[in-house]
N, C-alpha and C positions, 0 to 999 in steps of 0.2 A: 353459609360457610364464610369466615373473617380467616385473617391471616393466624390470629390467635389461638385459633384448633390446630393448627400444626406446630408439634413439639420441637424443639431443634433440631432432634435426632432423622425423625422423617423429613423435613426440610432438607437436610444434609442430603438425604437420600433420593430425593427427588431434584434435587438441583444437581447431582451428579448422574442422576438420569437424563436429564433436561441436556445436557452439556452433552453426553454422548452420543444423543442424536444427531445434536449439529455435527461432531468430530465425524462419525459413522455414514455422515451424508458429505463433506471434505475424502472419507476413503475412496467412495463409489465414484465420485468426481473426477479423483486422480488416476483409481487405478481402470475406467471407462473412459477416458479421454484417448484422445488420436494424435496429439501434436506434441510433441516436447515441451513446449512451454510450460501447459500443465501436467504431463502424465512426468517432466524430469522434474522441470525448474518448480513445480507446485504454485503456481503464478495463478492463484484463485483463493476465494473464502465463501466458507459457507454458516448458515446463521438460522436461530429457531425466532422467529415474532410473533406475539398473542394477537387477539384479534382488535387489538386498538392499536396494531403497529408499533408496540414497544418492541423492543429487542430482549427479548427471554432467555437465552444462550449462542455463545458464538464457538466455532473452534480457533484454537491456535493460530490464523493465518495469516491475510497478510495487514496491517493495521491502514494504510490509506481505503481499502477493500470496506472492512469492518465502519471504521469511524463515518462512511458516508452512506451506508445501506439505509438506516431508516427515512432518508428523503425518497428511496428507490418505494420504498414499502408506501409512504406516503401518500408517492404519484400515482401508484396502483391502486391506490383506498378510493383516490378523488374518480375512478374508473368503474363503479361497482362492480368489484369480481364478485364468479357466482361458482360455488363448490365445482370443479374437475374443472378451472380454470387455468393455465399459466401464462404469467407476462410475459414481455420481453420488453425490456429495456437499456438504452445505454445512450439518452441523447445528456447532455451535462447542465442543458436546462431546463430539464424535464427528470431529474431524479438522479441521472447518471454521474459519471466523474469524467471521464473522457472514450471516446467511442470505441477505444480497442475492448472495454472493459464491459462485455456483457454479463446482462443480470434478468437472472429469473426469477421473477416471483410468484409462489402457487398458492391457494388459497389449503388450508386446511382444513379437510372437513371427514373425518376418518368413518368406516362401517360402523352403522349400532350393533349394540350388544347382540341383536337378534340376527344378524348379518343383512339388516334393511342398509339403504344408501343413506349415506350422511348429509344432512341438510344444512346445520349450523358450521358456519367456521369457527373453529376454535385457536385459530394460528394461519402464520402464512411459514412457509418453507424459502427460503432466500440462496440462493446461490451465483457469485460472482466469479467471471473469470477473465484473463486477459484473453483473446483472440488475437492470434498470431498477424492479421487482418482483417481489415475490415471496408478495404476499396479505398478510396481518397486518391490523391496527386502520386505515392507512391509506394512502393512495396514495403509492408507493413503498417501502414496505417500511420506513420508517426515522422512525416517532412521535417528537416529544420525550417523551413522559409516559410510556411502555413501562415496565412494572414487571416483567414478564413475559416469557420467550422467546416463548409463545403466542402475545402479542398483535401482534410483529413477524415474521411469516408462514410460509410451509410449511417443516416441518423438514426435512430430509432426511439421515438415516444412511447409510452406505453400500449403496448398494443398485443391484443389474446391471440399469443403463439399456439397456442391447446384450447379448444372450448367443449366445454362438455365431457373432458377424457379423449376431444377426439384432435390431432393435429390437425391445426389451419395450414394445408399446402399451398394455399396462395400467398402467405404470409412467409412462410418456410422458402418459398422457392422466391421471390422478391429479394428477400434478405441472400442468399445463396447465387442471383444473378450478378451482385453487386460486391463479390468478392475473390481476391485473385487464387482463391485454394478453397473452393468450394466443395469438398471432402470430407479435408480435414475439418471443414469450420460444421458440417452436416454431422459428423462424428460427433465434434467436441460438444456441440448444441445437444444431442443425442443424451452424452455423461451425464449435462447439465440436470435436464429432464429424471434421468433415472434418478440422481441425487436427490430432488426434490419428492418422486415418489417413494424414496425409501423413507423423507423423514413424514410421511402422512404413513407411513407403515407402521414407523415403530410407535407414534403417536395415537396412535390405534392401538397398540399391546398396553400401553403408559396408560391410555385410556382406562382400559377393560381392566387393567390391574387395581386401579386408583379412584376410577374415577374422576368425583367433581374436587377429591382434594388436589389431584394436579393441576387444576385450575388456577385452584387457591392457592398454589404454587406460585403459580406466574406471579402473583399481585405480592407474595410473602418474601420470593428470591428479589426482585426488583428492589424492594421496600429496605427489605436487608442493605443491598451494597449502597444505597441511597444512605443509608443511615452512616455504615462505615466512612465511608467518602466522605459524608459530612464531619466526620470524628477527623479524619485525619487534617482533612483544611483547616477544621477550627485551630489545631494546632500548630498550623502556622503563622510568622509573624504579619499582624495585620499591617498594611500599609500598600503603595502602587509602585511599580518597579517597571524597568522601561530598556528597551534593546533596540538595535536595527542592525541589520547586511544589508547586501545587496547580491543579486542576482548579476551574472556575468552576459548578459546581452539578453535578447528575446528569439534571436535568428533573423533577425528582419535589420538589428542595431546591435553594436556592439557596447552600445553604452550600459555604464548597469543601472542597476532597477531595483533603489529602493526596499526593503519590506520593513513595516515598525509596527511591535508592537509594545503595546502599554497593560499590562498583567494586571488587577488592583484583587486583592484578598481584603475578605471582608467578613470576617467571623466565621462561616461553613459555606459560602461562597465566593468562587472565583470568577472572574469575569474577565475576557482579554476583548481589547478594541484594536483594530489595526489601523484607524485613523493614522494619517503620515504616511501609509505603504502608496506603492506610484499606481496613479490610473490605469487604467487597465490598458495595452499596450499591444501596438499592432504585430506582432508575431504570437506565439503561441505557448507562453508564459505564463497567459491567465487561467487564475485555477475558480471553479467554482465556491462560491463560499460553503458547501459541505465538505469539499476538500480541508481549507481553513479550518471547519472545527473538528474534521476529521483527525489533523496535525494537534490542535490542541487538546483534546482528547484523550489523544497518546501521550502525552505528556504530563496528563496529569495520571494518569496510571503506572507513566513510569515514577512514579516521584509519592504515591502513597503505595500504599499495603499491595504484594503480587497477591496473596491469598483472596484476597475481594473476588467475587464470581463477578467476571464482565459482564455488562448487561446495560439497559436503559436505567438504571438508578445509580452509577455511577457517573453517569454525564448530567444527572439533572439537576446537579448544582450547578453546572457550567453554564457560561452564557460565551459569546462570541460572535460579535459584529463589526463590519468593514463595509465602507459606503458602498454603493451602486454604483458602478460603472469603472470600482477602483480593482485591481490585478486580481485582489481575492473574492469580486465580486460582481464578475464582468454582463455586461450584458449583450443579447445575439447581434450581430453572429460571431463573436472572439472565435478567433481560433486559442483551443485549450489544450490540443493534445500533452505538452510540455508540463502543464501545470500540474498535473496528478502525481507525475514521476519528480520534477524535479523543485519545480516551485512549493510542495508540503512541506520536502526536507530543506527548505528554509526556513519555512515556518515552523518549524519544530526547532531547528536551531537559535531563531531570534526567542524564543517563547522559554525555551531550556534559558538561554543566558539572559534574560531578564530576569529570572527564577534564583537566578547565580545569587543574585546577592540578597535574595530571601533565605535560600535554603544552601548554602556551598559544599556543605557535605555532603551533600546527596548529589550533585549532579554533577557527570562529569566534564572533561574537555570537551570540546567541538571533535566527532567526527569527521569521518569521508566528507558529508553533505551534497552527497549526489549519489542517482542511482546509478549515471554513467550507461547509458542507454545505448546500444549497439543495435541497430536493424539492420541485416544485408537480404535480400529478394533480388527476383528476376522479373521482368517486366510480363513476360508470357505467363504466368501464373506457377514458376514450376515449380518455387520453392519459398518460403519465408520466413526466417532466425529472424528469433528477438530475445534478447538476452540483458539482465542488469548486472553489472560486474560488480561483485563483494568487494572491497577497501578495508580503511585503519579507522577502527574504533578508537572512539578517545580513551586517553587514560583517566582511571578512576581515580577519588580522594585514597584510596586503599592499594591499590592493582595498578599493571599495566592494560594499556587498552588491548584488546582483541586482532587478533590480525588476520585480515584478507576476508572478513565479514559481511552481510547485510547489515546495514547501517539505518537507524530512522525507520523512515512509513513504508519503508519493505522489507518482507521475511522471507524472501523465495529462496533454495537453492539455485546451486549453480547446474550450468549442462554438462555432465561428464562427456569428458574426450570422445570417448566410446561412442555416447549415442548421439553428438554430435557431429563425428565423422560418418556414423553410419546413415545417417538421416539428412544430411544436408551436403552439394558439394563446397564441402570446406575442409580444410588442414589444419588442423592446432601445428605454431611451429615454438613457442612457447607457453605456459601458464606457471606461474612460481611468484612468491614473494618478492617485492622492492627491498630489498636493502636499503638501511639507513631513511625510509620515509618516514616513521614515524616519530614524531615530533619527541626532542631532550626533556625531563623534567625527572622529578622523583621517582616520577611510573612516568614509564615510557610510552607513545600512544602506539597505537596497534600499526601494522605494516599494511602499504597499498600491496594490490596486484601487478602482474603484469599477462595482460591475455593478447598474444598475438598469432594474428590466421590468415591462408591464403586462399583466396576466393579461387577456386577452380573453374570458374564459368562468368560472363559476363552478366554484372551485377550492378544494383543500386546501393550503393553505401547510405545509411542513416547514422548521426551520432548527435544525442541530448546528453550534454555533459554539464559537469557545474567543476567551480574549485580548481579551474585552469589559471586564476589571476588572482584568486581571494585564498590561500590558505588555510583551512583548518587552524581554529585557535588555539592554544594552548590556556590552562587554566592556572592558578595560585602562581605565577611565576613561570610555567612551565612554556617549551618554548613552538611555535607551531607545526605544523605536520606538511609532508610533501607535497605542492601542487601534482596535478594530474597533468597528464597530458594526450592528446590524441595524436594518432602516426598514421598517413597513408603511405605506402612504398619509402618509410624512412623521415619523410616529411611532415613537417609540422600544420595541421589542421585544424581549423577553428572547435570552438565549446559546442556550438551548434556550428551541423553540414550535414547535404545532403550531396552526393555525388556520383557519376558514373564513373566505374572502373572496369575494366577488361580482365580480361584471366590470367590467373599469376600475379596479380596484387594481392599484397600483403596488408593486414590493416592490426593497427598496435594500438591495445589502450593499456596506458600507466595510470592505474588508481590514486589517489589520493592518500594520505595516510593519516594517522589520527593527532591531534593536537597529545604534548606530555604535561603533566599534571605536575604542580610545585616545581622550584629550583632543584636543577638539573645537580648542581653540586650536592645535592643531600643525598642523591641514589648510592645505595650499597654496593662495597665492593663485589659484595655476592650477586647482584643485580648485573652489576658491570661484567663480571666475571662471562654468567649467561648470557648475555648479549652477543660474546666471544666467539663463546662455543657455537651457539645457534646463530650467527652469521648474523642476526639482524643490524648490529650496528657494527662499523666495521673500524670506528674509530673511537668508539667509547669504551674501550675494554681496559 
């Protein structure tokens, strides 16, 4: 069987099969989950890989999630899994991206035609999700001051959560001693698992329907968006292009931190070096380097063709390398928790505006560039929120930017009021748009947040922030977007903090808002007009 027995028409039809199992194993995930994170916020992804660990289909989810699985699938391979197997994984030098971020991986091996047991794998089943905890120094798994991987919580290498079909409970119950909500994390571990056997299910129906041409799927769909993706880079213009930010502290210093990269398009591949970015740094800013190509990744998918079926042949032009020991390439024992959340969407940032002056039509302002990380817990296990606050999309060469968004290498929603008051003891006492944060220009960039709440019980505050001292850029003239800011009781509070507060604190994050695109004077009076109405700008009408 070659790629070349499949017409385009059945390809279509089988890569929009391929894709719905991942989507269909993401449902079972969300709506089987126990913890708001996942079952509100959707703070997971899920993914189909052949059995050489390519990535064959992904769903919708969340892109730092997606962009670093195949190192996860990887470190399972080096492990010989053996059919009615699943991993568990989430240490960040060992496959993972940072430890709240558990990941399953099951070997694929579906019933024969005859309903005999399956021997061959034909795919692994991949499922990612945050875990609300995970043990470490404090409630939620995610310290500012982390110097350590230690201190931000249980590691885990890869190691057979399932063997045979049958759960490891000394593995189960390990992981489950070592966490301050061990229920919920027993539930949501539970979703995980279901998800994974639903996509050896349906790959079992895909089977008996198809056969060995689904196979030949896998190596045809890959082949494809490889080929696309090389269409669209050739057509840009050759040459090396080069950006840097900085990072607003580590939690340990407030100094900033560096990131460079150096982009070079070279016919139908692209390659980014982050030589220049700062060594890798004692708080918990460093991100693993699947993170890094995870950020770039994204980026280059945001910037060719959405139609391309995501997969392992859309990254295998890419290359992306960053020294040993440097932020995006740390080695043990960095504390990383930081670097998953906040340190990609720099890298996506430096990586977007070096892109700037290859391609300016296509990409817009600087975003939020932060997910603005909010953890409150209790020390006695009784409760644990974690939440990334939406902000201001940058404004587009065409548009205004988006307002109060996931921005960069996260897609989650938000926690509605609702099930945030009902689940957790806390108080929404505002959530509403910033006024006037989004940055002046042609198109105006999208509006920050305002989410402010009062802890009803005595609590841990956590906050990983970015975009407190660096603004959101603006692009062609355009002018930059709202810093952000953190509030405890009214008070101004560092980018990174970890802190105890008593009951009846209130805690306020102001999002960032998005950079505006082109001179602010060229925007329409009918632009201006709207602005009026809709309150966002309150002095540009």
């Amino acid at each position: 069987m070659t790629d070349a027995d499949l017409d385009p028409v059945e390809l279509e039809i089988l890569r929009n099969q391929l894709e719905s199992v991942a989507e269909e194993m993401g449902q079972v995930l969300i709506r089987g989950a126990y913890s708001p994170n996942i079952k509100e916020r959707r703070d997971c992804s899920t993914a189909l890989f052949d059995a050489d660990g390519r990535m064959v289909a992904q769903a919708e989810h969340i892109p730092v999630h997606l962009g670093a699985m195949p190192e996860a699938v990887a470190a399972v391979l080096e492990r010989d899994p053996d059919p009615g197997d699943t991993f568990v994984v989430n240490d960040p030098f060992a496959g993972g991206t940072h430890l709240p971020d558990v990941t399953l991986v099951s070997p694929l091996a579906p019933p024969e035609a005859d309903g005999g047991a399956g021997e061959e794998i034909v795919g692994y089943a991949v499922s990612r999700a945050h875990h609300a905890d995970v043990g470490g120094m404090t409630p939620g798994s995610m310290p500012a001051g982390a110097r350590e991987i230690y201190q931000e919580g249980l590691r885990l290498p890869p190691v057979r959560l399932v063997t045979g079909g049958e759960v490891n409970e000394d593995v189960r119950d390990l992981l489950l001693a070592n966490v301050r909500t061990p229920d919920e994390r027993r539930a949501d571990l539970r979703a995980q698992m279901a998800a994974n056997e639903r996509a050896e299910e349906r790959l079992g129906d895909l089977l008996a329907d198809h056969g060995d041409r689904l196979l030949a799927a896998f190596d045809a769909v890959i082949a494809y968006s490889r080929e696309r993706v090389e269409s669209e880079l050739a057509d840009l213009p050759d040459g090396e292009y080069a950006a840097t930010d900085f990072l607003e502290g580590d939690g340990v210093s407030d100094d900033d931190v560096p990131v460079q990269a150096t982009v070079e398009i070279d016919g139908a591949s692209l390659a980014v070096d982050f030589s220049g970015t700062a060594e890798q740094v004692p708080g918990n800013l460093n991100a693993p380097l699947a993170v890094a190509k995870s950020a770039v990744y994204f980026v280059v998918r945001c910037l060719t063709d959405p139609e391309i079926p995501p997969n392992h042949g859309c990254y295998a032009p890419v290359s992306v390398s960053a020294p040993e020991g440097s932020l995006l390439n740390p080695t043990p024992p960095a504390a990383v928790v930081g670097g998953n959340v906040e340190t990609s969407q720099r890298v996506t940032d430096v990586v977007v505006r070096a892109l700037a002056e290859a391609v300016p039509d296509r990409v817009p302002a600087e975003g939020q560039g932060t997910m603005n990380n909010l953890i409150i817990g209790s020390r006695d296990g009784g409760f644990t929120y974690y939440e990334t606050i939406g902000g201001g999309f940058g404004a587009r060469p065409t548009k205004d930017g988006m307002d109060g968004v996931q921005v960069g290498m996260t897609n989650t929603l938000n926690t509605p009021v609702e099930a945030l008051e009902t689940e957790y003891p806390l108080r929404v006492e505002r959530y509403a748009l910033r006024q006037d944060s989004g940055g002046a220009g042609r198109h105006r960039g999208g509006l920050g947040l305002e989410r402010s709440m009062t802890v009803e019980t005595d609590a841990t505050v956590s906050l990983l922030t970015e975009r407190r001292r660096h603004a959101p850029k603006g692009l062609d003239g355009g002018e930059s977007g709202a810093l952000g800011e953190n509030r405890i009781d009214g008070e101004r509070v560092g980018t990174k903090t970890t802190v105890e507060v008593e009951t009846g604190t209130t805690v306020t994050v102001l999002t960032p808002g998005g950079g505006g695109y082109g001179d602010p004077s060229e925007r329409t009076d009918e632009s201006r007009e709207s602005d009026r109405v809709d309150e966002s700008a309150s002095d540009r009408a």
